[in-house]
C-alpha positions in Angstrom: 93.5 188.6 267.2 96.3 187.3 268.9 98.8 185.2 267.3 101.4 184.5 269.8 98.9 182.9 272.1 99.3 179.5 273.0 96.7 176.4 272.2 95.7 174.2 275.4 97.2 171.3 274.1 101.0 173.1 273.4 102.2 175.4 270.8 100.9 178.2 269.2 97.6 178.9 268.0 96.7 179.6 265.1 95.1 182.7 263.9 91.7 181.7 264.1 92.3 181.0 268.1 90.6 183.8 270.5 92.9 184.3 273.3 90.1 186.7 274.8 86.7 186.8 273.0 85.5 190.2 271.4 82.1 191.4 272.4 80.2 192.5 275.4 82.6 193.9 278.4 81.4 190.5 280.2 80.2 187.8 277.7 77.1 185.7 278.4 79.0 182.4 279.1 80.8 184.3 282.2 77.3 185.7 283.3 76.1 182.3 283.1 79.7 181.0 284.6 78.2 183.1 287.8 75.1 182.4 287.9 75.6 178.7 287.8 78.7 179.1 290.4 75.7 181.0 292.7 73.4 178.6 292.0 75.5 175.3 293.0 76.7 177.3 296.2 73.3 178.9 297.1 71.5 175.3 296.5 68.5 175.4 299.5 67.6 179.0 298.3 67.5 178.1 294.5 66.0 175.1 295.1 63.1 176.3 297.3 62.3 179.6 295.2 61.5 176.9 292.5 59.4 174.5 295.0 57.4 177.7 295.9 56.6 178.8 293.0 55.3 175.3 291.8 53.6 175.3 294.9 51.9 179.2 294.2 51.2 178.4 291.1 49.2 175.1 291.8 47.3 176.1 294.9 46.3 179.3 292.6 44.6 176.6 290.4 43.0 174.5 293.1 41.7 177.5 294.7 39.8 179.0 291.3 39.2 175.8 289.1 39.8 177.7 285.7 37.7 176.1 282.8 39.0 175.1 279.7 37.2 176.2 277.0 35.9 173.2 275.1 35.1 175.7 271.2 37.6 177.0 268.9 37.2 181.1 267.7 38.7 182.9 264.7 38.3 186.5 264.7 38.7 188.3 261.8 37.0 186.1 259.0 33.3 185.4 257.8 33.0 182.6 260.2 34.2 184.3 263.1 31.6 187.5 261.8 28.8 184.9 261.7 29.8 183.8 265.1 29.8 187.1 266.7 26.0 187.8 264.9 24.0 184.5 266.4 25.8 185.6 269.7 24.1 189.6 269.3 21.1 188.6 267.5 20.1 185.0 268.9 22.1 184.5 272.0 19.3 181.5 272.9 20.6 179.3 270.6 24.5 180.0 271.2 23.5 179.3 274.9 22.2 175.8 273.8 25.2 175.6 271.7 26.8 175.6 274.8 25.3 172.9 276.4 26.3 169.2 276.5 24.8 167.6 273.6 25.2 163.9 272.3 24.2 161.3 269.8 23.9 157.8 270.5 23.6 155.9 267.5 22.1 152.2 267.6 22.7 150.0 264.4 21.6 146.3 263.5 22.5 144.0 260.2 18.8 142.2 260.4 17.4 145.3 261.3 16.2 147.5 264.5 12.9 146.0 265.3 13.8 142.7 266.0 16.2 144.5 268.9 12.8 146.3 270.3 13.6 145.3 273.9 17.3 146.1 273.8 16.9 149.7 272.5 14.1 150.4 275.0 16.4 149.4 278.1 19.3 151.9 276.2 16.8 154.4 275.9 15.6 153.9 279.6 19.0 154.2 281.2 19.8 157.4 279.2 17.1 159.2 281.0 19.5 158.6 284.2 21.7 161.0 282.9 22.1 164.0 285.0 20.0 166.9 283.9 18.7 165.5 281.0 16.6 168.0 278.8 13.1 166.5 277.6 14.1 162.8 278.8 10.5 162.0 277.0 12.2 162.8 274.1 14.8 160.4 274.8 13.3 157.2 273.4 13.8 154.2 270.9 13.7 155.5 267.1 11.7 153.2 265.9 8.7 154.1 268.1 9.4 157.4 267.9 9.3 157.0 264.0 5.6 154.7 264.4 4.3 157.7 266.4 5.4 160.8 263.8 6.5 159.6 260.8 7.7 163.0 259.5 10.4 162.7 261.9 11.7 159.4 260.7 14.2 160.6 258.5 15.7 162.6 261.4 15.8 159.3 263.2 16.2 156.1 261.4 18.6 155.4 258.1 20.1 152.6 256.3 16.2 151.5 255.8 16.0 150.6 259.3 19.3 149.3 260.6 20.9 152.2 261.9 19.0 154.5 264.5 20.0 157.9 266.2 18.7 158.4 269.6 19.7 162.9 270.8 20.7 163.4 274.0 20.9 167.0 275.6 21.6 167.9 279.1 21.4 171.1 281.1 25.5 171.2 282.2 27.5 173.7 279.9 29.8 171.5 277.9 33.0 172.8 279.9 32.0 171.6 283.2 31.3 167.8 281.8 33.8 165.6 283.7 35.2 162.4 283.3 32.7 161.3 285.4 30.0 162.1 283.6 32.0 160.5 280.1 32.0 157.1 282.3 28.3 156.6 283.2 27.6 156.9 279.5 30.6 154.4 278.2 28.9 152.5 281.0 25.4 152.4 279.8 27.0 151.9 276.4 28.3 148.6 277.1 25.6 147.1 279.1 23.5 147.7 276.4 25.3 146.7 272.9 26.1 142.8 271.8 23.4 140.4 271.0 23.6 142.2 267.3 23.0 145.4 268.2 25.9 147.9 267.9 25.9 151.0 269.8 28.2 153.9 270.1 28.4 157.8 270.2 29.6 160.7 269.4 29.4 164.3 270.9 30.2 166.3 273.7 30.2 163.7 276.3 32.4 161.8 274.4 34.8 164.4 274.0 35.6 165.2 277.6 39.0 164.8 278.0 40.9 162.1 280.1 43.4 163.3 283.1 45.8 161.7 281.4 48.9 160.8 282.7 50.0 157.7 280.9 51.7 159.4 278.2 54.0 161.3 280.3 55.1 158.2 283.0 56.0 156.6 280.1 57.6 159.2 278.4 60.0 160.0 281.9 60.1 156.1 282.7 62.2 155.4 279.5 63.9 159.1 279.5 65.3 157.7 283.1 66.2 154.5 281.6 68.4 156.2 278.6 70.0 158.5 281.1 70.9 155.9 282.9 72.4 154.3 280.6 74.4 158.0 279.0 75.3 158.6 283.0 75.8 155.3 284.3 74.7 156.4 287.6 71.3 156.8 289.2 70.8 159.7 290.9 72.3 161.6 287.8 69.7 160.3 285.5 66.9 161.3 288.6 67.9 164.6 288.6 66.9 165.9 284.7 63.4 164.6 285.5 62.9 166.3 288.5 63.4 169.9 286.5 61.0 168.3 284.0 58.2 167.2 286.6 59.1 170.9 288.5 58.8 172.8 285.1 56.6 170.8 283.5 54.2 171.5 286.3 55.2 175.2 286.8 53.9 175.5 282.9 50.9 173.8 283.0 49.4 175.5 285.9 50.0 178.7 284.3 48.3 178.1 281.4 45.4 176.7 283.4 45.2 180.0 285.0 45.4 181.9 282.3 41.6 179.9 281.1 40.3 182.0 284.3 40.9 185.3 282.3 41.5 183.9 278.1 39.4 180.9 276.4 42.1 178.5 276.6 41.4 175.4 274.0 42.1 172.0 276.5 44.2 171.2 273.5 46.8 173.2 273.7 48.0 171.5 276.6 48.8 168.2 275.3 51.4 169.9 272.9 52.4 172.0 275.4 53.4 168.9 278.1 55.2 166.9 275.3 57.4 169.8 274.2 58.1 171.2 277.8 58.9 167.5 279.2 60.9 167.0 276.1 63.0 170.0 276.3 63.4 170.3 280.0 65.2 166.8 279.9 67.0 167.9 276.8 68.5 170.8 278.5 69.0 169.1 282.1 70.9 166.7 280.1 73.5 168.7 278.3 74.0 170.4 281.7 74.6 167.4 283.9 76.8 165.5 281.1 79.3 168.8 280.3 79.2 169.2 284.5 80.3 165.5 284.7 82.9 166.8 281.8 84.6 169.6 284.1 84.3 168.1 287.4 87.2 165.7 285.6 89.4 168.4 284.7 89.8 169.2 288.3 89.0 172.3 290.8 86.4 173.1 292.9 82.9 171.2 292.3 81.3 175.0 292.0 83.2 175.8 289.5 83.1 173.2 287.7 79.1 173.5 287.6 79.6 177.2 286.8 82.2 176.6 283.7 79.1 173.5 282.3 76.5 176.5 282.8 79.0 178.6 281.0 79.6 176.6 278.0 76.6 174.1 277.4 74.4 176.5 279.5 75.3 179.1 276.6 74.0 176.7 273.6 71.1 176.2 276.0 70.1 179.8 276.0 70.9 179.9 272.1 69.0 176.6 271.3 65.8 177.7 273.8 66.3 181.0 271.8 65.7 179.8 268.8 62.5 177.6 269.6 60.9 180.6 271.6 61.5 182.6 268.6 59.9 179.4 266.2 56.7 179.4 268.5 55.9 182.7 269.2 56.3 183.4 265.8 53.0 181.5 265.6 51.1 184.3 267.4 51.4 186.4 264.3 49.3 183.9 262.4 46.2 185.8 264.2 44.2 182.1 265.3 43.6 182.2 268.6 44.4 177.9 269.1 47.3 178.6 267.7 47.9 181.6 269.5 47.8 179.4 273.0 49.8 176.8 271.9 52.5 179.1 270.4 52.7 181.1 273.4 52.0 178.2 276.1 55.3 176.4 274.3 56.8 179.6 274.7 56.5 179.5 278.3 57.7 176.2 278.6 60.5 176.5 276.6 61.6 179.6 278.9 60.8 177.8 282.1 63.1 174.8 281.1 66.2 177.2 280.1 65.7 178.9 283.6 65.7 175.0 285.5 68.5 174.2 283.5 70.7 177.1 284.4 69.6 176.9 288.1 68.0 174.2 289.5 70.0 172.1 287.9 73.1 173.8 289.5 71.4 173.4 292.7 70.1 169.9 293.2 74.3 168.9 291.8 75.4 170.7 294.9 72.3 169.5 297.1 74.0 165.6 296.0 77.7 166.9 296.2 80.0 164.4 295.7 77.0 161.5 295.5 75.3 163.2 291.8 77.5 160.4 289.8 76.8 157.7 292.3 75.6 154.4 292.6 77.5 153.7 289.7 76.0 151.0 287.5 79.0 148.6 287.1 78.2 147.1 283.7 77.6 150.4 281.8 80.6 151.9 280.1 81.5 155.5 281.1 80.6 158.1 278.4 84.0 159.9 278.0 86.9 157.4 279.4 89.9 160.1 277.8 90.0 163.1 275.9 91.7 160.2 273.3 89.3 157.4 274.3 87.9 155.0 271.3 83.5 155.0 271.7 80.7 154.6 269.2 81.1 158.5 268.1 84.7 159.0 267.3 84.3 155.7 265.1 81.3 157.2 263.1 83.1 160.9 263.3 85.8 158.7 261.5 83.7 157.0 259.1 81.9 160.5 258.2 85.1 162.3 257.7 86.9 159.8 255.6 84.0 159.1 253.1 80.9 162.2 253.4 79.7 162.1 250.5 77.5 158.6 250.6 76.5 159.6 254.1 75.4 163.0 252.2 73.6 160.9 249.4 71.8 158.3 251.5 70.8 160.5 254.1 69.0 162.6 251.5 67.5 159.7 249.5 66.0 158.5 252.6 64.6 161.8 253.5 63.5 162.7 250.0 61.9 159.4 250.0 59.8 159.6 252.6 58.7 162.8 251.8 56.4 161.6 248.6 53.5 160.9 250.3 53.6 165.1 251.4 52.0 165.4 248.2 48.8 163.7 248.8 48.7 166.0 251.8 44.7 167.0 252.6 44.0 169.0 255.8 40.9 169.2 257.4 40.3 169.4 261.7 37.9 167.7 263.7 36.6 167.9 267.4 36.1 164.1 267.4 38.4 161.8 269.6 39.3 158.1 268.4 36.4 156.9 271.0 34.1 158.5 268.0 35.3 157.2 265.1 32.9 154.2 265.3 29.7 156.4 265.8 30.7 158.8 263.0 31.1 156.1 260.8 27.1 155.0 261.7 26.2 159.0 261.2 27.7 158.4 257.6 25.9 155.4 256.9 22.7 156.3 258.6 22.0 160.1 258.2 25.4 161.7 256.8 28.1 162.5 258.4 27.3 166.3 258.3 24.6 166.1 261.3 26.5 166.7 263.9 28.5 169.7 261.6 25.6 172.2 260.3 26.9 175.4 259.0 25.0 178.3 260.6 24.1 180.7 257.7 23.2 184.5 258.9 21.2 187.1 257.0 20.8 190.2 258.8 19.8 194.1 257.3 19.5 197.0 259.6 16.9 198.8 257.5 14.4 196.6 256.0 12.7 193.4 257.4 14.7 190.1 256.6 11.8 187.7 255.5 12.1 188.2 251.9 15.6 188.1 252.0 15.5 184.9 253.7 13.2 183.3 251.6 15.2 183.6 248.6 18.2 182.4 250.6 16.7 179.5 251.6 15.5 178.7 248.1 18.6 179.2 246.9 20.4 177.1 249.2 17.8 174.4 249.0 19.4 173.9 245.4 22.9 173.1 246.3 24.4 169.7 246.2 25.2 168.3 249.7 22.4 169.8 251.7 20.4 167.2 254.0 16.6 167.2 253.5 16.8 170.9 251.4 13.1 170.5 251.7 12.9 170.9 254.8 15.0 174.0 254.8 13.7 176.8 256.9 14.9 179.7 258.9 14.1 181.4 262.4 14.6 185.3 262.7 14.9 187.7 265.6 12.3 189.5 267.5 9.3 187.1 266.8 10.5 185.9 263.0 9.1 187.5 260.3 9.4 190.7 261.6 13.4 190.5 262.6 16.3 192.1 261.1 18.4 188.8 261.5 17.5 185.1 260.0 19.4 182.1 261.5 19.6 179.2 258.3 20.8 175.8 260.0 22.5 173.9 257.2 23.3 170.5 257.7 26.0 168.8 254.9 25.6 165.1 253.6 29.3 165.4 254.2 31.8 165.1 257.0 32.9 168.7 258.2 35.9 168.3 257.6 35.7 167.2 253.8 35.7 168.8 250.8 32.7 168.7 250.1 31.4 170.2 253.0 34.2 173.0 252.5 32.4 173.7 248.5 29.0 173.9 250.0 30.3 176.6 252.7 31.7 178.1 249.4 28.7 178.2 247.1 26.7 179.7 250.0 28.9 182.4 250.5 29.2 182.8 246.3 25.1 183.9 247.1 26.9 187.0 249.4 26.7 189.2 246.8 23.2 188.6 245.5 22.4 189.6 249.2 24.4 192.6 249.5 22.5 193.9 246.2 19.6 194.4 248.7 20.7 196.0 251.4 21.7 192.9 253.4 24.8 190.8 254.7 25.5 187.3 254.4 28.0 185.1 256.6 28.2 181.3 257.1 29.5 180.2 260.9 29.2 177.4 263.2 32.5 175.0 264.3 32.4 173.4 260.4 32.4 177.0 258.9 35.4 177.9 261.5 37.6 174.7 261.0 37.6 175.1 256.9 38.3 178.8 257.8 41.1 177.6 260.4 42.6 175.6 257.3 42.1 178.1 254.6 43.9 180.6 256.5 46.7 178.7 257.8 47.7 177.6 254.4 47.9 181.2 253.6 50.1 182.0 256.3 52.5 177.9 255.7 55.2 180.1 253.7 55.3 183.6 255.1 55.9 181.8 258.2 58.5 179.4 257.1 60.3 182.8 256.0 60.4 185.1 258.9 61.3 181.8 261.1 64.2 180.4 259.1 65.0 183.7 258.5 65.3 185.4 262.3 66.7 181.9 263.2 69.7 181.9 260.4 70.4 185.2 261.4 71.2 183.8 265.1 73.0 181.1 264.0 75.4 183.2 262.2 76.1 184.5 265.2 76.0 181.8 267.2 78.7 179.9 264.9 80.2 183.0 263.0 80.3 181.1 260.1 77.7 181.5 256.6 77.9 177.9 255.8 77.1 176.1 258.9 73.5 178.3 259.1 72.8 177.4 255.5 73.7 173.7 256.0 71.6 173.4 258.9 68.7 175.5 257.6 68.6 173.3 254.5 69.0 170.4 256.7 65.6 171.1 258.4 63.9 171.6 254.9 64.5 168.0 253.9 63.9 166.6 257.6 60.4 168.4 258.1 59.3 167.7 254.3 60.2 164.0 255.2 58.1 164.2 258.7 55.2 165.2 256.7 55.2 162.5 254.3 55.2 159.5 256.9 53.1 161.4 259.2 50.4 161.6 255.7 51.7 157.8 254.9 50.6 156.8 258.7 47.4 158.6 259.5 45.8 159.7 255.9 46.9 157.0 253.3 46.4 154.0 256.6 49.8 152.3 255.6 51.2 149.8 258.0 47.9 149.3 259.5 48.7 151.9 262.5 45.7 153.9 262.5 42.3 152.4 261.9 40.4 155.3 261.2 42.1 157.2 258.4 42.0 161.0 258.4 42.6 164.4 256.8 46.1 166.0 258.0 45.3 168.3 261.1 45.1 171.2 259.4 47.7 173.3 261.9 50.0 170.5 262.1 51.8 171.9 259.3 52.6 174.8 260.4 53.0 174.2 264.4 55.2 171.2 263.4 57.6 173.7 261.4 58.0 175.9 264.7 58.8 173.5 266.9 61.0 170.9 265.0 62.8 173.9 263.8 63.6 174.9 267.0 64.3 171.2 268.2 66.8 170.9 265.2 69.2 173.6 266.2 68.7 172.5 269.4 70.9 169.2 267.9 72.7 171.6 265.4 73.9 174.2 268.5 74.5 171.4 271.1 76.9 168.8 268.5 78.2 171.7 266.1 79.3 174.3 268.5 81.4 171.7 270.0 82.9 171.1 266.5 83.9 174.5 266.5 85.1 174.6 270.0 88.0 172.5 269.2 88.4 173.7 265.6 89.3 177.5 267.4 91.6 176.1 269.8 93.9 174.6 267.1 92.5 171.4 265.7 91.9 170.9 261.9 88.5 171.0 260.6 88.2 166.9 260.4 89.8 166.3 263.8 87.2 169.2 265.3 84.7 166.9 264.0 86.0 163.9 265.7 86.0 165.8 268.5 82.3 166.9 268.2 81.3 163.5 268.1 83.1 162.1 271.0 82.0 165.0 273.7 78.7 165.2 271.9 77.5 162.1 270.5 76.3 159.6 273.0 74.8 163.0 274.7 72.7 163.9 271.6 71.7 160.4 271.0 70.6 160.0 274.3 68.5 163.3 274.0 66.7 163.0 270.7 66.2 159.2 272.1 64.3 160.5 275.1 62.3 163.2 272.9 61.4 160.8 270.5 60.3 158.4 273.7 58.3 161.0 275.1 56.6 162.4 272.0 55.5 158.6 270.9 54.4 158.2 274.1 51.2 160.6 273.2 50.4 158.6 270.7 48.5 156.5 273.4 46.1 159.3 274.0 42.5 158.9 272.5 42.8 162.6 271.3 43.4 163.1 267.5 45.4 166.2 267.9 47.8 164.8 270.6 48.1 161.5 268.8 48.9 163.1 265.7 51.1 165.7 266.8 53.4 163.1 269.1 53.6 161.1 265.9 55.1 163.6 263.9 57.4 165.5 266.4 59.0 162.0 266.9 59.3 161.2 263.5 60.7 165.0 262.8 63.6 164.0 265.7 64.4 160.8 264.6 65.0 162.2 261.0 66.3 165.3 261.7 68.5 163.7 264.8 69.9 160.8 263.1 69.9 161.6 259.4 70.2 165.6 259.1 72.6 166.6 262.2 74.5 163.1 263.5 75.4 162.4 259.3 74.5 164.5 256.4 75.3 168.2 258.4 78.9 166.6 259.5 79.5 165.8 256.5 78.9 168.7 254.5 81.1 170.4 257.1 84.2 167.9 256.3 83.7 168.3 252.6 84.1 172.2 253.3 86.9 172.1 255.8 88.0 175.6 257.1 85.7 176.9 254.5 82.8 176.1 256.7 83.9 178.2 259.6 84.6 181.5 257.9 82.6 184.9 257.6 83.3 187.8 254.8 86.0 190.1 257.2 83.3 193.3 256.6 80.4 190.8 258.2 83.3 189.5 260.7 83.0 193.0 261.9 79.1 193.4 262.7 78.8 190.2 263.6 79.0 190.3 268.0 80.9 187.3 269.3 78.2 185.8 271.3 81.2 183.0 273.2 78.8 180.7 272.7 82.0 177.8 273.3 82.3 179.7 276.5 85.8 180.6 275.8 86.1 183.4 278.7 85.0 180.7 281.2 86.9 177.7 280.0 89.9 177.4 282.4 88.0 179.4 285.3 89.1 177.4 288.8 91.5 175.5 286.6 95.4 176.0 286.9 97.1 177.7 284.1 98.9 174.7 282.1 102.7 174.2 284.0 102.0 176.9 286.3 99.9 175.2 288.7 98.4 178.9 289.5 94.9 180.0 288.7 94.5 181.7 285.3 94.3 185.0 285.2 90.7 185.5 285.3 90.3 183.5 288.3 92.7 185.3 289.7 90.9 188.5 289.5 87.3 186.9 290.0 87.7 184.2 292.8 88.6 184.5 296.2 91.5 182.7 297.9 90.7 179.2 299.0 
């Protein structure tokens, strides 16, 4: 290292200063440097290779109309076994599986006869649903129970008051449309009041909106807060049109990819809020460090080149690091989580790319107007390199007296995380718009009947009657089984004769609960009793695969957290050549994610604060989704604030002035980015579907704590109580350890004059034309 160098601001450096960083012959920050100089300079190329892909990519999807598929698999276990057997052995019934199905349940305090009338108008207007199956069958319960009374179990409950009314149609449950989900909601509400309650629950009422809401007024408040950290409009315009364009890019992709892979619809909600959220995110730290160099003078290209160069190099390192977090999540082996992993994946990628191009490209398509109209009452973000704001007072504060910030901050967090203890995790298909009719299955029939467990006996040698007698009989026994006398089983090729037997098994108890979970259990206990005779026993259906889904992502929660912390902490040393700083952050995360879960269990579980009106079980691969991706959002924070830190603190300033400094370039620019994540994750909570309302919940509650509490306090902190301790590495691991330049020290003073020379450095010399 050189020591005779001189610092930018006079005098010599001091060791730790990098005239010329050590690592690849050309260092990622001056490939970026180029490709963000190309990109402002080449703006009507970049910018129409990205409108033509969007465009590609969305006519490709209005030409084939990909499906999404409306089931969850898993592979690999006794469910997903069972699965695969009723599709060999008794592909009728998988085919009616796949068919629209859905209850209507009708409930009265003074009873169901005295609504007669009411129900027989419902009953009628149901029959005008397209392609109804048997609409005779479609009639009131209570003269359907008068005219059979063996079926009036199946049909009445609550001695009378509450009534279930089945309604199957001939569409496959995929091609439903929201069309269809509105003539029912219609018949719904003409028909209920005057006492009589009616609701539903079931495939029509899980067809998924088109949405939209969440996401306008996720980018209508992101706009608002950039406006308010650019103080000019068309800068604050110009991150949201890389979201919309990447955003978009993503989305159609994965609804290709349904034309060839069983894509779960949900995957997409997660997928929109995370690539919305980070395509802002990324625009932002671009636009605000270009704002940043166009100050310090030069051409307006190279300006945008040296902000792709520096913040475009913690952009690669921070999308890095959530890529790594979510694909991580394909190794899991569930195919849900699978999409979602890899469709975040692809978002995350796609916003890195707009970030380092487009966004280059639409700041040369404005020129000189980016930072224009300017909004007169809104202060500039960074008046002087010496200027007094918001963040050089906290820096201050944070400096002077860490370790209260270090307490509180970690009271707070460790607080909120003691819910996490009463954690239960369950998953259910049903949207918000069902909770009401699931509550009348519960107090009418059990919650379990539209959740049976599909219980498969097969033997290739021997006939499976007398097997699946005894199965039956022993089943019939269990605790939680609906009507076990009326237990019975159908076989293969004719019945009695078959090698298969298909045992529908319907629990008193929601699917997701526990009890349903110990019957699945007890049944598969009776496996080995089977096996004894030459036979196999597995237990499927969606119930069997969600308490599967659970089982085996808690057995997966910790080997995950390891190999992601892990590979992640092993960038980051990298990334800030320094042992502390990973371990600071890394713990960090720990005590901002433990927190997340505990409000998130507080809110939607416990019902504290009112919020949610149905209560729930935990979805049960929140956990484990939610550690991918708010890892990868925290060093998003930690890269984008900290590496600025140590920008200064290697060209000469002490560790407590670096941190200063790290507050004043990157304060008001982090705020405003975990503000407009938080905004747009919140936003899903409008949605009627569980998972996305769940999951926006807790990825803005995992911001806000790891945002505020972890990175803007307690990590600064820890980093002023180390001082230059916090920025060393053993000399033997200083040696293996490639300097990355993630401050983009190579391209820092590219189109600048050399300080009192008023001549281009010497790297611009050799790399720029003559102007």
């Amino acid at each position: 290292m050189a020591t005779d160098a001189m610092c930018p601001n006079g005098g010599p450096a001091p060791a730790r200063y990098l005239e010329k960083p050590k690592g690849f012959p050309h260092t990622m920050a001056s490939l970026l440097f180029s490709l963000g100089r190309f990109s402002f300079r080449h703006k009507w190329v970049v910018i129409a290779t990205w409108l033509v892909a969007m465009i590609a990519v969305v006519s490709a999807v209005g030409a084939l109309q990909p499906k999404f598929a409306q089931d969850f698999s898993l592979p690999g276990t006794d469910s997903g076994t069972a699965t695969d057997q009723v599709q060999e052995y008794f592909p009728q019934v998988m085919k009616e599986q796949e068919l629209a199905s859905t209850s209507i349940l009708v409930a009265a305090d003074d009873g169901l006869r005295n609504h007669t009338e009411q129900i027989d108008k419902l009953a009628e207007d149901l029959r005008g649903l397209p392609d109804v199956i048997a609409p005779q069958t479609v009639v009131n319960p209570v003269a359907a129970a008068a005219v059979d009374p063996a079926i009036a179990p199946q049909v009445l409950g609550d001695e009378g008051r509450v009534g279930l009314i089945q309604v199957r149609q001939d569409i496959k449950v995929a091609d439903l449309t929201k069309e269809n989900k509105d003539q029912l909601v219609k018949i719904l509400d003409e028909n209920r009041g005057n006492g009589l309650q009616v609701e539903a629950t079931g495939s029509l009422m899980q067809v998924m909106d088109a949405g939209g809401s969440a996401e306008l007024i996720g980018f209508a408040i992101a706009f608002v807060v950039m406006i308010v950290a650019f103080g000019a409009l068309i800068a604050a315009f110009i991150p949201l049109v890389t979201a919309i364009v990447g955003v978009a890019i993503t989305i159609m992709l994965l609804t290709l990819s349904a034309e060839m892979l069983s894509i779960n619809q949900s995957a997409t909600a997660i997928v929109t809020m995370l690539g919305i959220a980070v395509s802002i995110d990324y625009a932002l730290f671009i636009v605000s460090r270009y704002r940043t160099e166009l100050a310090r003078g030069g051409e307006a290209a190279d300006a945008a080149g040296r902000a792709v160069g520096t913040a475009g190099s913690a952009v690669v390192f921070a999308g890095l690091t959530v890529i790594i977090a979510v694909v991580a999540l394909v190794v899991i082996g569930i195919p849900i989580i699978t999409q979602m992993g890899a469709g975040a994946a692809v978002a995350v990628l796609i916003a890195v790319l707009a970030a380092l191009t487009l966004i280059p490209a639409l700041l040369g398509a404005f020129g000189r107007f980016a930072f224009r109209p300017r909004i007169p009452w809104i202060k500039h973000a960074e008046q002087s390199e010496d200027g007094e704001t918001l963040g050089t007072r906290l820096g201050r504060t944070v400096v002077k007296a860490p370790i209260p910030f270090i307490v509180v901050g970690l009271v707070v967090l460790v607080a909120a995380a003691i819910p996490a203890t009463k954690m239960e995790l369950g998953l259910s298909l049903a949207t918000q718009d069902e909770a009401a009719a699931q509550q009348l299955l519960s107090k009418g029939f059990g919650e379990g009947i539209n959740g049976p467990l599909l219980v498969v006996v097969h033997d290739d040698d021997a006939p499976i009657a007398p097997i699946a007698n005894e199965t039956v009989k022993h089943i019939a026994t269990l605790p939680d089984v609906v009507n076990p006398e009326a237990l019975t089983w159908i076989g293969n090729e004719g019945g009695q004769n078959g090698d298969t037997a298909l045992i529908t098994v319907t629990p008193q108890s929601a699917p997701s609960s526990e009890a349903t979970h110990q019957l699945m259990e007890k049944i598969r206990d009776y496996s080995p009793t089977v096996k004894e005779q030459g036979a196999e026993l597995h237990v499927g259906g969606q119930t069997a695969i969600m308490s599967d889904l659970s089982q085996k992502l808690d057995d997966a929660l910790i080997p995950y957290l390891i190999v992601v912390v892990g590979l992640a902490f092993l960038i980051m040393i990298g990334v800030f050549r320094s042992l502390w700083v990973p371990l600071i952050a890394t713990v960090g995360f720990i005590f901002s994610v433990l927190a997340t879960f505990g409000i998130t269990v507080a809110i939607f579980q416990e019902g504290w604060l009112g919020l949610i009106t149905h209560t729930q079980p935990i979805i049960s691969f929140l956990p484990i989704f939610l550690i991918g991706v708010v890892f990868g959002l925290a060093m998003d924070y930690q890269v984008f604030l900290v590496t600025r830190m140590r920008e200064e603190y290697i060209h000469g300033m002490t560790a407590k002035e670096a941190i200063v400094a790290g507050y004043r370039h990157g304060a008001r620019v982090v705020t405003s980015a975990a503000i407009i994540m938080i905004s747009v994750f919140a936003a899903f909570m409008l949605s009627p579907e569980t998972t996305a309302k769940m999951m926006g919940f807790a990825l803005a509650s995992a911001v806000l704590f790891d945002a505020f509490v972890i990175r803007m306090l307690v990590v600064p902190a820890v980093i002023a109580l180390l001082g230059d301790r916090a920025w060393g590495l053993p000399r033997w691991l200083d040696k293996l350890v490639i300097n990355f330049d993630i401050e983009g020290e190579s391209v820092r003073h590219r189109g600048l004059a050399e300080p009192g020379t008023g001549e281009p450095d010497a790297d611009e010399k050799a790399t720029v034309p003559a102007r």
